[in-house]
MDAnalysis code that builds the backbone (N, CA, C; Angstrom):
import MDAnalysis as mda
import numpy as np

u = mda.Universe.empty(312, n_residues=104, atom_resindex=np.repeat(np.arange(104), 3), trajectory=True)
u.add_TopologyAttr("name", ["N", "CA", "C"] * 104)
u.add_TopologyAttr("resid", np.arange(1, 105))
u.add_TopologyAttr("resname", ["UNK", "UNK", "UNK", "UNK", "UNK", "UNK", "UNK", "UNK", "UNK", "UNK", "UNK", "UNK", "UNK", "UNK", "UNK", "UNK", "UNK", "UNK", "UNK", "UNK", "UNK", "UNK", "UNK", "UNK", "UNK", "UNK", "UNK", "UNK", "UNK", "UNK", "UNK", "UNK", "UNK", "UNK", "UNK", "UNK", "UNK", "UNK", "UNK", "UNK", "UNK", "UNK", "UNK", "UNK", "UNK", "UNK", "UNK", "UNK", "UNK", "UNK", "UNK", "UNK", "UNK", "UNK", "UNK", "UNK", "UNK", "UNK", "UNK", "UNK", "UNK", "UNK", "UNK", "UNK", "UNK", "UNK", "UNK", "UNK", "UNK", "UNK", "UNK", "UNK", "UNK", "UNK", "UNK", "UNK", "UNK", "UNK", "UNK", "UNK", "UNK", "UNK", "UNK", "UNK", "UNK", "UNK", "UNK", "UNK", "UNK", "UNK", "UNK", "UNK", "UNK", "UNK", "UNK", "UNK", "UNK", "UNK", "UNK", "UNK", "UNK", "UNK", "UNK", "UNK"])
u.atoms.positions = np.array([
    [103.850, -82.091, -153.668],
    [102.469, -81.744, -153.454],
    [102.216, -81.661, -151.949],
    [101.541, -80.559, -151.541],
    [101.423, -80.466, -150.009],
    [99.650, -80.525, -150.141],
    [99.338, -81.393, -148.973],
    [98.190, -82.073, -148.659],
    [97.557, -81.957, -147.495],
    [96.268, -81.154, -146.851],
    [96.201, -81.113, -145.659],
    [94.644, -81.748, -145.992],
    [94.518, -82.924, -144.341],
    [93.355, -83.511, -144.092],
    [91.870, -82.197, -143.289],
    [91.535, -81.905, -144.197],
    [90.159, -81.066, -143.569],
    [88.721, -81.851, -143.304],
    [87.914, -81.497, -142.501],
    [87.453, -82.243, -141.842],
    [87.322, -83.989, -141.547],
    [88.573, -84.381, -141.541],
    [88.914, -86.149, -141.843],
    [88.258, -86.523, -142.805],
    [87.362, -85.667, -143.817],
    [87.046, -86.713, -144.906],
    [87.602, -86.360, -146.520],
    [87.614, -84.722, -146.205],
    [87.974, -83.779, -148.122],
    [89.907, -83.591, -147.755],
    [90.445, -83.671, -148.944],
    [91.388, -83.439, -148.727],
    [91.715, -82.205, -149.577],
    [93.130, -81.625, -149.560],
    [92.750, -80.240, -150.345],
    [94.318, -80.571, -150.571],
    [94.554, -79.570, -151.821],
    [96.227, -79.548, -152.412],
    [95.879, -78.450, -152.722],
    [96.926, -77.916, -151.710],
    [97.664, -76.462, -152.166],
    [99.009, -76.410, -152.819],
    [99.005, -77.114, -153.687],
    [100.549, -77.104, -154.740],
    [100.073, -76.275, -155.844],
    [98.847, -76.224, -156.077],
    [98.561, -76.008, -157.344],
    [97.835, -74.752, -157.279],
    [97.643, -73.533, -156.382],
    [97.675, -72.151, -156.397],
    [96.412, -71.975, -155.836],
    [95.275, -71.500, -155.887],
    [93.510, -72.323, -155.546],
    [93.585, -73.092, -154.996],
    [92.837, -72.772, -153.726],
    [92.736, -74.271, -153.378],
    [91.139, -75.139, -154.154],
    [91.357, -76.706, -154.032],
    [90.500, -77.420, -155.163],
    [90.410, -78.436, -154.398],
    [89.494, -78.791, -153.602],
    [89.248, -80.055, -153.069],
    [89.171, -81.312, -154.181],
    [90.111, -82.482, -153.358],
    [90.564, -83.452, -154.280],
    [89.373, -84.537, -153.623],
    [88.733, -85.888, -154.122],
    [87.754, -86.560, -154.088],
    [88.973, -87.698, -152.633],
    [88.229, -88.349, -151.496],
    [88.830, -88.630, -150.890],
    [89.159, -90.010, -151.074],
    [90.640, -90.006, -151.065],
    [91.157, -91.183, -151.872],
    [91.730, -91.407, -153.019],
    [91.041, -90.485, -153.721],
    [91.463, -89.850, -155.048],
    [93.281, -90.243, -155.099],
    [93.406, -89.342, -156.738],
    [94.424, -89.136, -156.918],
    [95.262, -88.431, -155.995],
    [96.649, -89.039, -155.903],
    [97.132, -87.706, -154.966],
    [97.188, -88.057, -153.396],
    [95.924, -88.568, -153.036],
    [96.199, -89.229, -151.927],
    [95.900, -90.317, -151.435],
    [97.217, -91.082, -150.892],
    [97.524, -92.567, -150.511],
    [96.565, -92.855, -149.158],
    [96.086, -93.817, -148.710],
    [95.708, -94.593, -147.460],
    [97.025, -93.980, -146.665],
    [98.041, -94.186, -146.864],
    [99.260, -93.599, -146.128],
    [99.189, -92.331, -145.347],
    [98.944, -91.503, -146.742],
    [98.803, -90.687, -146.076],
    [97.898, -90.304, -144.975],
    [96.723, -90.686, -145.530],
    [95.759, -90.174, -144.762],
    [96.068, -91.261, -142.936],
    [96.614, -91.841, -143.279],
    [96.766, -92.476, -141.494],
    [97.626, -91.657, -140.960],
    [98.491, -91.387, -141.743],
    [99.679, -90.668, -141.132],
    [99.185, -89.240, -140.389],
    [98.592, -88.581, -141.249],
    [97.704, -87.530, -141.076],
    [96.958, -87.581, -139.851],
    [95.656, -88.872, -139.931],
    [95.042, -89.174, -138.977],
    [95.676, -89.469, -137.403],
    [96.986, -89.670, -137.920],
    [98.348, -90.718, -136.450],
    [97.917, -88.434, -136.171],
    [98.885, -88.288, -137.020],
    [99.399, -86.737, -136.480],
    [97.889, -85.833, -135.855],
    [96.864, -86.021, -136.271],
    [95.953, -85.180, -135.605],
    [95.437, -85.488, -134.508],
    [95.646, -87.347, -134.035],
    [95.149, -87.760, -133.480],
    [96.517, -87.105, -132.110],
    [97.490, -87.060, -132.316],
    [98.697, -86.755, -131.367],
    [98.072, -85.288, -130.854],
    [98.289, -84.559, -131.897],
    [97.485, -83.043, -131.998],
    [96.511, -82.801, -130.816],
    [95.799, -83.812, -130.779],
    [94.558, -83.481, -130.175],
    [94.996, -83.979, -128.614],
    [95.856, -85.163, -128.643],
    [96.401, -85.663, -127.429],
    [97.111, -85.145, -126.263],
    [97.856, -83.880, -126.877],
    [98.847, -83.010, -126.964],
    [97.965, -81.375, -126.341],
    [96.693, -81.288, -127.072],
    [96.214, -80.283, -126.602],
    [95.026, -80.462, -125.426],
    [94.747, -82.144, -125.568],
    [93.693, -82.070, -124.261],
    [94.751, -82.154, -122.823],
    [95.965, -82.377, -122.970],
    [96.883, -82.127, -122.229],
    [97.280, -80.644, -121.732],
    [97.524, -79.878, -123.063],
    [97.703, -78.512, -122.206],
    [96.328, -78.264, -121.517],
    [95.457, -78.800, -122.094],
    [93.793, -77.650, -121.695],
    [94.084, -78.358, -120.095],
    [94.348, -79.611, -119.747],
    [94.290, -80.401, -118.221],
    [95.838, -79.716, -117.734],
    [96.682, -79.150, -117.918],
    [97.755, -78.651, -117.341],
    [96.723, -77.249, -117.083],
    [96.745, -76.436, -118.344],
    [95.723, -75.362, -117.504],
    [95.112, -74.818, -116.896],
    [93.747, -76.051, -116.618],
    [93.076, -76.224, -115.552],
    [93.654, -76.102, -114.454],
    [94.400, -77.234, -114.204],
    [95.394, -76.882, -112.834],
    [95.739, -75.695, -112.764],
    [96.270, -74.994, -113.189],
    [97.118, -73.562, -113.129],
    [95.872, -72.684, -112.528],
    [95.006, -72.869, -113.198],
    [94.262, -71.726, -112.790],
    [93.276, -72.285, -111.327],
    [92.939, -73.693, -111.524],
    [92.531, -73.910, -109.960],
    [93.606, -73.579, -108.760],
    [95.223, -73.894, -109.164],
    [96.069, -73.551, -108.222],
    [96.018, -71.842, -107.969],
    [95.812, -71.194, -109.023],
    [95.788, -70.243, -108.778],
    [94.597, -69.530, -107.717],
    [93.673, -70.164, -108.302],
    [92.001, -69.537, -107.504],
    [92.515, -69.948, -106.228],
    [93.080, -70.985, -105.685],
    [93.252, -71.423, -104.343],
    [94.347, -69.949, -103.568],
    [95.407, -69.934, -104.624],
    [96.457, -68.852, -103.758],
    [95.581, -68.016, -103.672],
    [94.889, -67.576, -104.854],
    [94.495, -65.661, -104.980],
    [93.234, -65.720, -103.322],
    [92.530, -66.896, -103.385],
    [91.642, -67.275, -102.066],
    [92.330, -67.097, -100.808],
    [93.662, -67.674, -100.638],
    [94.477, -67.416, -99.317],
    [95.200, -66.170, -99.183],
    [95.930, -65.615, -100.482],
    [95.821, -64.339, -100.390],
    [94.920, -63.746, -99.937],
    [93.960, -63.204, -100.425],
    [92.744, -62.681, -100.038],
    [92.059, -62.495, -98.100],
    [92.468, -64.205, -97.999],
    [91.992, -64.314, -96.375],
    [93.116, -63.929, -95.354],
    [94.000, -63.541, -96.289],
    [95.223, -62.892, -95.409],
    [95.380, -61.618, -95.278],
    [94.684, -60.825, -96.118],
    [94.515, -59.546, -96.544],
    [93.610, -59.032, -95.664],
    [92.417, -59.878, -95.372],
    [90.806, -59.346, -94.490],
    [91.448, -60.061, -93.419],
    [92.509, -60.780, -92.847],
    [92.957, -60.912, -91.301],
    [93.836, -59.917, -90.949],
    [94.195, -58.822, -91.998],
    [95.605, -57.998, -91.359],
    [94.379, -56.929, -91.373],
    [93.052, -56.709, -92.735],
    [92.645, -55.249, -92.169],
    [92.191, -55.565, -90.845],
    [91.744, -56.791, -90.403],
    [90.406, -57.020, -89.228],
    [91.721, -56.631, -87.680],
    [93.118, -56.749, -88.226],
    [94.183, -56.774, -86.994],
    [93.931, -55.218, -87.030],
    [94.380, -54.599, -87.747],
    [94.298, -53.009, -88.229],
    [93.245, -52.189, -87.662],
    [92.061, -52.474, -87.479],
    [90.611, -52.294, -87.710],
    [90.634, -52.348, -85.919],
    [90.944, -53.380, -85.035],
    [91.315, -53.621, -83.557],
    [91.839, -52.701, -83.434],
    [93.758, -52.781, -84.057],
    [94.200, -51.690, -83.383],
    [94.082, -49.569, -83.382],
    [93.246, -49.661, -84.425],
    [92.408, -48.717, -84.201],
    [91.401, -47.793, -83.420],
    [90.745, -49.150, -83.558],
    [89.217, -49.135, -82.034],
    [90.447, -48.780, -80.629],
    [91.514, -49.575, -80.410],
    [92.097, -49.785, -79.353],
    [92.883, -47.970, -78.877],
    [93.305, -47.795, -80.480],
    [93.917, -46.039, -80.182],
    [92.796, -45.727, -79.762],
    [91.454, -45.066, -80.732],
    [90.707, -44.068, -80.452],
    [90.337, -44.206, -78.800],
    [90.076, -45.606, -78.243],
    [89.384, -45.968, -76.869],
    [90.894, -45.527, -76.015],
    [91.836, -45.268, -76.646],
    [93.052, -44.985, -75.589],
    [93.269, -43.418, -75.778],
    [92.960, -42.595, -76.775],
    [92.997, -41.378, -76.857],
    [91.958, -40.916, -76.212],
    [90.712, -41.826, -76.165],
    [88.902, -40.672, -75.729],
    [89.761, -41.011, -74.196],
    [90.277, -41.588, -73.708],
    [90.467, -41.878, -72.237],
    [91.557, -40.587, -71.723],
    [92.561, -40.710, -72.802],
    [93.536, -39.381, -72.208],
    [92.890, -38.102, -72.815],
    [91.983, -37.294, -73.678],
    [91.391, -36.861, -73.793],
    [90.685, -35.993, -72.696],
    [90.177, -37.193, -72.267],
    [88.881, -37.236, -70.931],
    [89.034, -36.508, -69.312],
    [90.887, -37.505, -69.615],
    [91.867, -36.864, -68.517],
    [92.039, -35.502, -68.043],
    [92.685, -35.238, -69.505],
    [93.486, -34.074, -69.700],
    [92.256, -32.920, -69.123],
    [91.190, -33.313, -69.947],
    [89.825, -32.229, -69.662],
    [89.514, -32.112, -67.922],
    [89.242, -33.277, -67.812],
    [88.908, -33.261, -65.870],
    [90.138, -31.759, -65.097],
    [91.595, -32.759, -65.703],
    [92.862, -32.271, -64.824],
    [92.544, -30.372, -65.180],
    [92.176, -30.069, -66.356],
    [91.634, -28.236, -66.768],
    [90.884, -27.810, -66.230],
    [89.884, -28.745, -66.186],
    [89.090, -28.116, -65.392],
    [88.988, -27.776, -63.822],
    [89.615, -28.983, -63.274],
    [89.726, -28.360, -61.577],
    [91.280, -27.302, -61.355],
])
C-alpha cells in the first residue's frame, strides 16, 4: 500500500486506483508512519529552505558582479568618450592649420 501525508492531517492510498482519503489514523496508517513521513517532510523542507538560502547568495553574488561589470563598462565608454573629444580638438587644430598655410 503506498501512502502519502497531504496536508499533515488526511492521508490518501493510492494502491487502490481512485484516490479515497483514509480517516487519520485510521486503518492503514500507523503513528509510524506518519512520523516517518513527518521526519521526511520535515528534512524536505530543511533541504529546500537551504537551496532557497544558497540561491539567494547566487543571485546577490551575482547583482554585485553584473554591478562591477557594469561600472567597468561606463569607465572604458567615459575613457573612449575623452579620447574622442581629444581627436576631434586635435583634428579642428590641424584642420585650422592646413586652412591658414592655403590660404597665404
Amino acid at each position: 500500500m503506498i501512502v502519502i501525508i497531504m496536508d499533515f492531517f488526511r492521508a490518501v492510498d493510492l494502491s487502490s486506483g481512485p484516490l479515497r482519503s483514509l480517516p487519520a489514523g485510521g486503518a492503514g496508517v500507523h503513528r509510524e508512519q506518519m512520523s516517518e513521513t513527518e521526519e521526511l517532510l520535515r528534512r524536505d523542507n530543511q533541504s529546500l529552505a537551504l537551496q532557497v538560502e544558497a540561491l539567494q547568495t547566487q543571485l546577490k553574488e551575482q547583482t554585485r558582479l553584473s554591478k562591477e561589470q557594469l561600472e567597468g563598462l561606463m569607465e572604458d565608454r567615459r575613457v573612449r568618450m575623452d579620447e574622442l573629444d581629444a581627436r576631434k580638438a586635435r583634428d579642428h587644430d590641424k584642420v585650422q592649420m592646413l586652412t591658414e598655410k592655403y590660404v597665404r
